[in-house]
C-alpha positions in Angstrom: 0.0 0.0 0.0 0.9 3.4 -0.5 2.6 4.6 2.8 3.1 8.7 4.4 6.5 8.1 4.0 6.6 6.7 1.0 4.5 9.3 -0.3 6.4 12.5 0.8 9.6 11.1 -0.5 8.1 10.9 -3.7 6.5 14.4 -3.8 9.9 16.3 -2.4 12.0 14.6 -4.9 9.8 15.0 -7.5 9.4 18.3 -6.5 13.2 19.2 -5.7 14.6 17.8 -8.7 12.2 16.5 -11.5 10.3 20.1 -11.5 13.1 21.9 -12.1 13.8 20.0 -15.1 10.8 20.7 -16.7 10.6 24.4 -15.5 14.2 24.8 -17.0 13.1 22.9 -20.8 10.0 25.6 -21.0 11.5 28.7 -19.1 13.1 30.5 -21.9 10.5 30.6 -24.5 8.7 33.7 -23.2 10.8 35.9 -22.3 13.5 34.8 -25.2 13.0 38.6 -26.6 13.5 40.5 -23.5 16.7 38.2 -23.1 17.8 38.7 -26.6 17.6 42.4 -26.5 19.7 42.5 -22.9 22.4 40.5 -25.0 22.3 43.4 -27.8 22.8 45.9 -25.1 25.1 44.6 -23.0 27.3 44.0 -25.9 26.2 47.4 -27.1 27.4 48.9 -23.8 30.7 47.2 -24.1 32.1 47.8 -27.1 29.9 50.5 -28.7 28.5 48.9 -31.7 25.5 46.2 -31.7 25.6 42.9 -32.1 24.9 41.7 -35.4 22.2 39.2 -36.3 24.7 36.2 -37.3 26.5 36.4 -33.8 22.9 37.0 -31.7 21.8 33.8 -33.6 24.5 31.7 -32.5 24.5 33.2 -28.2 20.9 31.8 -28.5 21.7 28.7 -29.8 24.3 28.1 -27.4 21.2 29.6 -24.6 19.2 27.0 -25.5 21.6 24.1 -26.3 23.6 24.3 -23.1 20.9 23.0 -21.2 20.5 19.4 -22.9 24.6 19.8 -23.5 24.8 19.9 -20.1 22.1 17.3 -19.5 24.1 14.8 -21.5 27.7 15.2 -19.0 25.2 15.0 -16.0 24.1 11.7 -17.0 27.8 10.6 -17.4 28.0 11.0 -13.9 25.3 9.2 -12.7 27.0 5.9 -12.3 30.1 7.0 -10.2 27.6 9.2 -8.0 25.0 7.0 -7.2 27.4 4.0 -6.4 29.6 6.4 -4.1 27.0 9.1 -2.6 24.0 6.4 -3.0 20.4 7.7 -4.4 19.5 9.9 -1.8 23.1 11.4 -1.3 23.6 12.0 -4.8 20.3 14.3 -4.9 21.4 16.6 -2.1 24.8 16.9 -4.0 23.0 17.7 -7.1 20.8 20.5 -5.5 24.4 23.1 -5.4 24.4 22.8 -9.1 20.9 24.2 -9.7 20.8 27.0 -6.3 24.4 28.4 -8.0 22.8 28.6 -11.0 20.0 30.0 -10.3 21.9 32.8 -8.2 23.9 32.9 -11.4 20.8 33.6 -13.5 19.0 35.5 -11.5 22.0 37.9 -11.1 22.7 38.2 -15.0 21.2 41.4 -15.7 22.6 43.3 -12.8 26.1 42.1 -13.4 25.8 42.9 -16.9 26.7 39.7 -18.4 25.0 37.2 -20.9 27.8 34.8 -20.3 26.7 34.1 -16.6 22.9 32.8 -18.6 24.7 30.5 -20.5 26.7 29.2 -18.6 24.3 28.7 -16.1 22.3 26.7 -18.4 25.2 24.0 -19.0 25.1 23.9 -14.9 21.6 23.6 -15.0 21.5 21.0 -17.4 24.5 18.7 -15.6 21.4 19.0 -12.3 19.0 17.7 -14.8 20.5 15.1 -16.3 21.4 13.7 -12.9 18.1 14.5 -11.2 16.2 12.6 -14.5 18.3 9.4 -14.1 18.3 9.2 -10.5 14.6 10.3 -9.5 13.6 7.2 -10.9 16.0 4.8 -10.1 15.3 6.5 -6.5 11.9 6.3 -6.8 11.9 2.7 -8.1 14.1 0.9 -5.7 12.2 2.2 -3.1 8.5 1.2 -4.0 6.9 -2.0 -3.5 6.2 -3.9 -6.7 2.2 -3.4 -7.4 3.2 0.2 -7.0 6.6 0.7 -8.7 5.2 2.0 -12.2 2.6 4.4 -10.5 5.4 5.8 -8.2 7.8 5.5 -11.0 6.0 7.7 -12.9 5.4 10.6 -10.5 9.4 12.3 -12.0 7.6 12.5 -15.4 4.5 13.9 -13.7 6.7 17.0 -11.7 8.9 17.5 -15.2 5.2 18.0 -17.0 3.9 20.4 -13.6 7.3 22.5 -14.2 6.8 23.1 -17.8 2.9 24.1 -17.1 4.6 26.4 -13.7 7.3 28.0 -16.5 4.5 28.8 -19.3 2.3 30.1 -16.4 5.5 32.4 -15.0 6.5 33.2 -18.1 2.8 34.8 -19.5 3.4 38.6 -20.6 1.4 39.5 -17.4 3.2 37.8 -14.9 7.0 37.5 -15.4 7.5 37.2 -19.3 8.3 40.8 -19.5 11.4 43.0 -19.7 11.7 43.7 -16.1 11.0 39.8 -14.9 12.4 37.6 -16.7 15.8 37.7 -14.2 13.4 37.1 -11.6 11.8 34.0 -13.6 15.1 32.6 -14.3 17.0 32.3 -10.7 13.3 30.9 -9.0 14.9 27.7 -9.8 16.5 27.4 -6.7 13.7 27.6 -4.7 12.9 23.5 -4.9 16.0 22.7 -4.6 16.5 24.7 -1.2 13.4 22.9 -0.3 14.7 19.3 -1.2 17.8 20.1 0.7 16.2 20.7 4.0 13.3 17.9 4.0 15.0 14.9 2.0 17.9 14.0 4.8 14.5 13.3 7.2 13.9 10.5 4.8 15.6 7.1 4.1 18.6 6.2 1.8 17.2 3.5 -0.8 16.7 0.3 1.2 18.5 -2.0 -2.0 21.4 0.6 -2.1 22.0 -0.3 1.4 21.8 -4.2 1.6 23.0 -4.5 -2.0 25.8 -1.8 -1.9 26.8 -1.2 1.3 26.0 -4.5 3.1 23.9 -2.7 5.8 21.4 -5.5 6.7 20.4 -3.5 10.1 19.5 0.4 7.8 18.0 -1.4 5.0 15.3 -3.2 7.5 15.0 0.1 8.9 14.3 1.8 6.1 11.7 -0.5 4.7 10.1 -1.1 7.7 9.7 2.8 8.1 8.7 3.3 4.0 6.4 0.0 4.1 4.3 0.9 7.9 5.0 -2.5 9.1 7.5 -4.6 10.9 7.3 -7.6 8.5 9.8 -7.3 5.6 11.2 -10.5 5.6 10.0 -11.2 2.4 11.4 -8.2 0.3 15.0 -8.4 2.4 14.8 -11.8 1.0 13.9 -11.0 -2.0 16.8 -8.1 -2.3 19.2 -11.0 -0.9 18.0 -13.5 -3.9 18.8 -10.4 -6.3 22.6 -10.2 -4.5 23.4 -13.9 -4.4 22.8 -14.0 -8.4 24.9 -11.0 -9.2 27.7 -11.8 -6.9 30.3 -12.9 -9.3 29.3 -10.2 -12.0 30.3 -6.9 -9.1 29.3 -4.0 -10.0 28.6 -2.8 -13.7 30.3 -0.4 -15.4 29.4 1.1 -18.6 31.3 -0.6 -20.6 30.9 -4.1 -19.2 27.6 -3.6 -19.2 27.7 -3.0 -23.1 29.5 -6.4 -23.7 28.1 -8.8 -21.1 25.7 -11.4 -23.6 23.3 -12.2 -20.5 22.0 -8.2 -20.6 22.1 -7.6 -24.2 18.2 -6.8 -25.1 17.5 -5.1 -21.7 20.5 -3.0 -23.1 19.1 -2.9 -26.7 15.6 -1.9 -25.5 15.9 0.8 -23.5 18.3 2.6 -26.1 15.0 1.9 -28.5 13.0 3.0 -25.9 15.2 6.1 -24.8 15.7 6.8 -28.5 12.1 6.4 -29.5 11.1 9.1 -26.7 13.1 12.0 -27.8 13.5 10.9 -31.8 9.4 10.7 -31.7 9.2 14.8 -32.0 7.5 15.7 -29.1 10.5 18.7 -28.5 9.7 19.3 -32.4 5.8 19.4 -31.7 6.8 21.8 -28.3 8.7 23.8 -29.8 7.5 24.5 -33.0 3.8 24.3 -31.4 3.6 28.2 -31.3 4.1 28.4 -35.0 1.5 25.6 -36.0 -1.3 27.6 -33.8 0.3 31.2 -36.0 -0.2 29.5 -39.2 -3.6 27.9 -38.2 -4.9 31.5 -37.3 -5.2 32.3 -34.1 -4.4 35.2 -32.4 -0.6 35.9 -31.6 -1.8 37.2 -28.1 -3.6 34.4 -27.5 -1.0 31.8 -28.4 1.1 31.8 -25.4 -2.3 31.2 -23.5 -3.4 27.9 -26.1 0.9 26.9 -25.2 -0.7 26.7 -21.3 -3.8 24.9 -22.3 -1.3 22.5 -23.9 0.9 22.1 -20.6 -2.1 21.6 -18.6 -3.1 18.9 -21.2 0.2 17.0 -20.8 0.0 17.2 -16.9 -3.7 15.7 -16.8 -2.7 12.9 -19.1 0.6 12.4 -16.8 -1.3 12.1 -14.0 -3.5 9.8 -15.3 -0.7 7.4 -16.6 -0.4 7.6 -12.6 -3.2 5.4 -12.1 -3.6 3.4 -14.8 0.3 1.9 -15.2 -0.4 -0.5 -12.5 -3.8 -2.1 -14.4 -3.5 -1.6 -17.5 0.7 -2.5 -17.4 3.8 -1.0 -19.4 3.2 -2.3 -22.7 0.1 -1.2 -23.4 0.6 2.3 -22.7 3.9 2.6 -24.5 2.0 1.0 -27.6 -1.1 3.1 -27.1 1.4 6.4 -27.0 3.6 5.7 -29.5 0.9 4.8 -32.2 -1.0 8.0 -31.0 2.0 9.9 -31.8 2.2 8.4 -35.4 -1.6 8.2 -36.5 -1.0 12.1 -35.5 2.2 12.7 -37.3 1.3 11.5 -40.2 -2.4 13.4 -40.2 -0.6 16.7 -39.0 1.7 16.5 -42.4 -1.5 16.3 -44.5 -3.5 18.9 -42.3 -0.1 21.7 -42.9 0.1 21.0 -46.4 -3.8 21.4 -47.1 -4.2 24.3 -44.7 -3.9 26.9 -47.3 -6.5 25.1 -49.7 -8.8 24.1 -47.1 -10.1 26.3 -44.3 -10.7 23.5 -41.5 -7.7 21.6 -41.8 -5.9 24.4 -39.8 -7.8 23.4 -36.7 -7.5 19.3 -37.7 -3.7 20.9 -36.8 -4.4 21.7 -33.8 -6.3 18.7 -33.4 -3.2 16.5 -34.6 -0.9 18.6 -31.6 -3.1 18.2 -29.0 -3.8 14.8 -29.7 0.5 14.1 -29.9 0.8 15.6 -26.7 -1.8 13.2 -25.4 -0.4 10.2 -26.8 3.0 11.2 -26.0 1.7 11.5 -22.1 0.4 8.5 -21.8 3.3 6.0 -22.3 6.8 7.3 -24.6 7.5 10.5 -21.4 6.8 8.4 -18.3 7.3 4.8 -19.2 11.0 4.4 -20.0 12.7 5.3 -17.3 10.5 2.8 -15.2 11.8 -0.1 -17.3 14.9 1.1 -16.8 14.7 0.4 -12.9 12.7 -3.1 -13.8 14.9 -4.3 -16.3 17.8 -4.2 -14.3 19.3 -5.4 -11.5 20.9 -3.3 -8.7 24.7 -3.9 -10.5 23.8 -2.9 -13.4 21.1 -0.3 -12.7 23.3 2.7 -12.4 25.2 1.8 -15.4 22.0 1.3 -17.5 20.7 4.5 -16.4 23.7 6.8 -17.8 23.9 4.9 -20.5 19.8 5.1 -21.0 19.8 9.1 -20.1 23.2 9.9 -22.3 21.0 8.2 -25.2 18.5 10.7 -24.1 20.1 13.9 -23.7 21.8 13.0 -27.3 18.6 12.6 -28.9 17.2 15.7 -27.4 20.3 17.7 -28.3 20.0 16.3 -31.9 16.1 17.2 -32.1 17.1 20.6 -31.3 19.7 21.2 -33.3 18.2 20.0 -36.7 14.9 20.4 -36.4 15.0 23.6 -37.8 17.1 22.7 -40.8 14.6 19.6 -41.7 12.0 21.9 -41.4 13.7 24.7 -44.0 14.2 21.6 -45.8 11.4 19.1 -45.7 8.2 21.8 -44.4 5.8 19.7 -43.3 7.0 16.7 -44.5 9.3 16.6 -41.5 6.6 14.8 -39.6 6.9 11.5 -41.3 10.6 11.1 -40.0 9.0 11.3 -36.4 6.2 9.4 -37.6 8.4 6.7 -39.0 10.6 6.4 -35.5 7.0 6.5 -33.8 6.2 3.2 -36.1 9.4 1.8 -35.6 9.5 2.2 -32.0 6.0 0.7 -31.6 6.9 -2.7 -33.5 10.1 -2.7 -31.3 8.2 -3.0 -28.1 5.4 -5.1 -29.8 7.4 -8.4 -30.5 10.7 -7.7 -27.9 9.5 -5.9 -24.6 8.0 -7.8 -22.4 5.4 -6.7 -19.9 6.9 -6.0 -16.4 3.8 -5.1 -14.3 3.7 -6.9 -11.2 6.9 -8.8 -11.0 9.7 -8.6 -8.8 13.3 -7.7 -10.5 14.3 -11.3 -10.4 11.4 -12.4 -12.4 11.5 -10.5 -15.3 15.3 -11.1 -14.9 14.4 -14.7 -15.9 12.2 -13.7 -18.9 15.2 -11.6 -20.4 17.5 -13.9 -19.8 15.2 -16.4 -22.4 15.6 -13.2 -24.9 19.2 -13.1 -24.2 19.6 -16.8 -24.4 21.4 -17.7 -21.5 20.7 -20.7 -19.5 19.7 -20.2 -15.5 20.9 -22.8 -13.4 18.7 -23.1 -9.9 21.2 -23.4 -6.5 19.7 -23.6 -3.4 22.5 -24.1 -1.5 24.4 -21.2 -1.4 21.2 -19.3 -0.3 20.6 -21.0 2.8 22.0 -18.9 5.2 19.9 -15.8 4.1 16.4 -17.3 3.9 14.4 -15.3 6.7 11.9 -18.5 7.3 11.9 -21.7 7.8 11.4 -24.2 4.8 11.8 -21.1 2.2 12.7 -21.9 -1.2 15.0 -19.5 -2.7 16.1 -19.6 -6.5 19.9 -18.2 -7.6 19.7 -16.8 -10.6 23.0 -17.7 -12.3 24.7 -17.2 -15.9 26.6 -19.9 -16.7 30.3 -19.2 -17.5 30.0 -21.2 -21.0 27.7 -19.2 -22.1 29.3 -15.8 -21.8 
C-alpha cells in the first residue's frame, strides 16, 4: 500500500529535482526577446556597436543548447555518483548545481553579463541530467512492486507540472516581461532549497544499502519505516536472492555492461525506448507548437495562452498514466502512446500542407498537436525510465541508467539542433521522420518488450535472460544462510560461464 512516508519522498524529490527539469526545458520561450535584447545591449554597452544578427543567432543557440549539452555530461555522472554518494546522497549533492545557477541567473542582468545565462544553463543541465536518471531509479528501488510503475512515474508527472509552472510564469502579465524575466530565471533554486532541508528526514534506498553497502540493520530500517510495518522478511529476501545471483558479475560499469551477452536486449531496448522518446518529435511538436497555432490563425496574443492549455493537457494525461500503469501494465501504454503519436504525425503533415487550400484543416492541426501531446503523455514521457529500474538489476542499474539518459540527452540535443534545418528543408514533410521512428519504436516494443507489471526484479530477470539466451541454473545451497523463514525456497539466478 501506499505509505506517508513513501509518499512525501516521492513528492519532495519530484518536486526538488524532477520540477526543475521541466521548468528549466520551457522557461526561456517567453521571455527569449526580452533576453535577446539584454544580450544586444550589454554588448552594445561594451564595445559601442550592436551585435549583429549572425552572432545574436549563435549566443541563442548556445542559450538554448547548453541546457541538454549539459544534461548529457550529468548523465555521465550518474554511475560513479549514485554508487559512491548512494540515491539519496547523490540528490542533495545535485541540488548546489541548480541553487548556484539559479543565483547565477537571476544575477545576470545586474552584473551585466550574458555569459553568466549561458553558462548557467550548462550547470543547469549537468542537475537535470542527474536528477532525470536518478529520480527514478530512486523512486523505483524504493516502491513495493504493485506500486513501482505508478510511483515511477510521479518524476515525469513534476517535469510536466514545471513546464505548465514555466509557461504560467512566463505569460506577458506575470514575469514574461522585460523587467521579470531575471526574476523568472533564478526561481529555480527555490525547490532545490526545499529538497535540501526535507529529504535527509527520509531514508537512503533500502537495496542501495543491503545490495551496496551490506547494511542488513538500515536497510530493515528503512523498509520497515517506508512500508508501515515490521514484517519485511520477504522483500530483504527477495533483495538477498537479487545479490546472491549477481555476486560474481560486481558491480557494472558502462562498458561491461555493453559487452556482457546475459544483458544484451535489456541494453538494446531501452536505447530503443530512450531513443524512441526524444526521436518521436514531441521537442519538435513543443517547440515548433507556437508556429502551428500562428499558421492555423489564431491570435498571436492568445498563443502563449493555447501553449498553457497544452501544458495543462500533458500534466492531466501524466497524471493519469499515474493510475492506470499499475492495471493496464507497461506495454500497453507505450503502444497506445507511440501509435498515437504516429496516426498524429502522419495526419498533422497532411493537415499543414492542405491548410492553405482548405479552411478547416488548420484546426484538424491543432487537433493532430493536442492529440500528440496526449499520446506522448500517456506512455513514450513516463514509461521508460520505469523499465529502466525493472529491467535491471541493482549492479547494473546505475550503469543502465547513464547509459539510457546519455541516449536521451543526445537525442534531445539532436532534435534541437536540426529540427529547424529539416524543417527549411522538408516543411511539413518533417513529420513523417517522427512518424516513421514513432512506427518503428511501436513494433520494437510489440514483438521484444515484455510486460513487467507486477513482477519482482528477479522475475523479469528470468524472462530476459530467455531473450538473451542464457541458461539459469537453480542453487539452493548457497542461499541458505539468508532465507528469513523456515522451509523457504529461494532460487539463484546464475549465468553460466560457458555461455558468456
Amino acid at each position: 500500500k501506499m505509505t506517508i512516508p513513501l509518499a512525501l519522498v516521492a513528492l519532495i524529490s519530484g518536486f526538488g529535482s524532477s520540477f526543475q527539469y521541466g521548468y528549466n526545458v520551457s522557461v526561456i520561450n517567453s521571455p527569449a526577446p526580452y533576453m535577446q535584447d539584454f544580450y544586444n545591449q550589454t554588448y552594445l554597452d561594451r564595445t559601442g556597436v550592436p551585435m549583429n544578427s549572425g552572432f545574436q543567432t549563435l549566443l541563442w543557440s548556445l542559450t538554448v543548447s547548453m541546457f541538454p549539452l549539459g544534461g548529457f555530461f550529468g548523465s555521465l555522472l550518474v554511475w560513479p555518483m549514485v554508487n559512491n554518494c548512494g540515491r539519496k546522497g547523490t540528490l542533495l549533492i545535485n541540488n548546489f548545481f541548480s541553487i548556484s545557477a539559479a543565483i547565477l541567473m537571476g544575477t545576470s542582468e545586474l552584473a551585466k553579463t550574458f555569459e553568466a545565462i549561458i553558462i548557467s544553463r550548462f550547470i543547469m543541465g549537468i542537475y537535470a541530467g542527474l536528477a532525470s536518471n536518478v529520480v527514478p531509479m530512486f523512486l523505483g528501488e524504493m516502491s513495493p512492486r504493485n506500486l513501482r510503475g505508478a510511483v515511477g512515474i510521479v518524476p515525469q508527472l513534476f517535469i510536466t507540472v514545471g513546464i505548465l509552472v514555466a509557461q504560467i510564469l512566463g505569460l506577458n502579465s506575470i514575469l514574461g516581461k522585460a523587467e521579470g524575466w531575471p526574476v523568472l530565471l533564478g526561481l529555480t533554486g527555490i525547490p532545490s532549497l526545499i529538497q535540501l532541508l526535507t529529504l535527509p528526514f527520509f531514508p537512503e534506498s533500502p537495496r542501495y544499502l543491503l545490495l551496496q553497502k551490506g547494511n542488513e540493520e538500515q536497510a530493515r530500517q528503512a523498509l520497515q519505516r517506508l512500508r508501515g510495518c515490521d514484517d519485511v522478511d520477504d522483500e530483504i529476501e527477495e533483495m538477498f536472492q537479487e545479490g546472491q545471483s549477481e555476486k560474481e558479475e560486481g558491480q557494472f560499469s558502462v562498458l561491461s555492461l555493453c559487452t556482457f551477452r546475459g544483458l544484451r536486449w535489456q541494453l538494446i531496448s531501452i536505447i530503443v525506448m530512450m531513443m524512441g522518446q526524444q526521436l518521436s518529435g514531441v521537442n519538435g511538436v513543443f517547440y515548433y507548437a507556437n508556429r502551428i497555432f500562428e499558421s492555423a490563425g489564431v491570435d498571436s496574443n492568445s498563443i502563449q495562452y493555447v501553449t498553457v492549455s497544452i501544458g495543462a493537457i500533458n500534466v492531466v494525461m501524466t497524471l493519469l498514466a499515474v493510475f492506470i500503469v499499475e492495471s493496464l501494465g507497461r506495454r500497453i501504454l507505450l503502444l497506445a502512446g507511440f501509435v498515437l503519436c504516429c496516426a498524429s504525425c502522419a495526419i498533422l503533415t497532411l493537415a499543414l500542407n492542405l491548410q492553405t487550400t482548405v479552411s478547416w484543416m488548420s484546426y484538424l492541426s491543432i487537433g493532430c498537436v493536442i492529440i500528440y501531446i496526449i499520446g506522448h503523455a500517456l506512455g513514450p514521457s513516463p514509461v521508460p525510465s520505469v523499465m529502466i529500474t525493472e529491467m535491471f538489476l541493482q549492479s547494473s542499474r546505475p550503469a543502465a541508467f547513464m547509459v539510457g539518459g546519455s541516449v536521451h540527452w543526445l537525442s534531445n540535443f539532436t532534435v534541437g539542433l536540426v529540427f529547424l534545418y529539416m524543417e527549411a528543408g522538408l516543411g511539413p514533410y518533417s513529420f513523417l521522420i517522427f512518424c516513421a521512428i514513432c512506427l518503428a519504436t511501436a513494433l520494437y516494443i510489440f514483438f521484444i518488450v515484455p510486460e513487467t507489471k507486477n513482477k519482482t526484479f528477479m522475475e523479469i530477470n528470468r524472462i530476459m535472460a530467455k531473450r538473451n539466451k542464457v541458461e539459469i541454473q537453480e542453487n539452493k545451497e548457497e542461499l541458505k544462510d539468508f532465507c528469513t523463514g523456515p522451509g523457504r525456497m529461494v532460487e539463484r539466478t546464475m549465468i553460466s560461464s560457458s555461455q558468456l
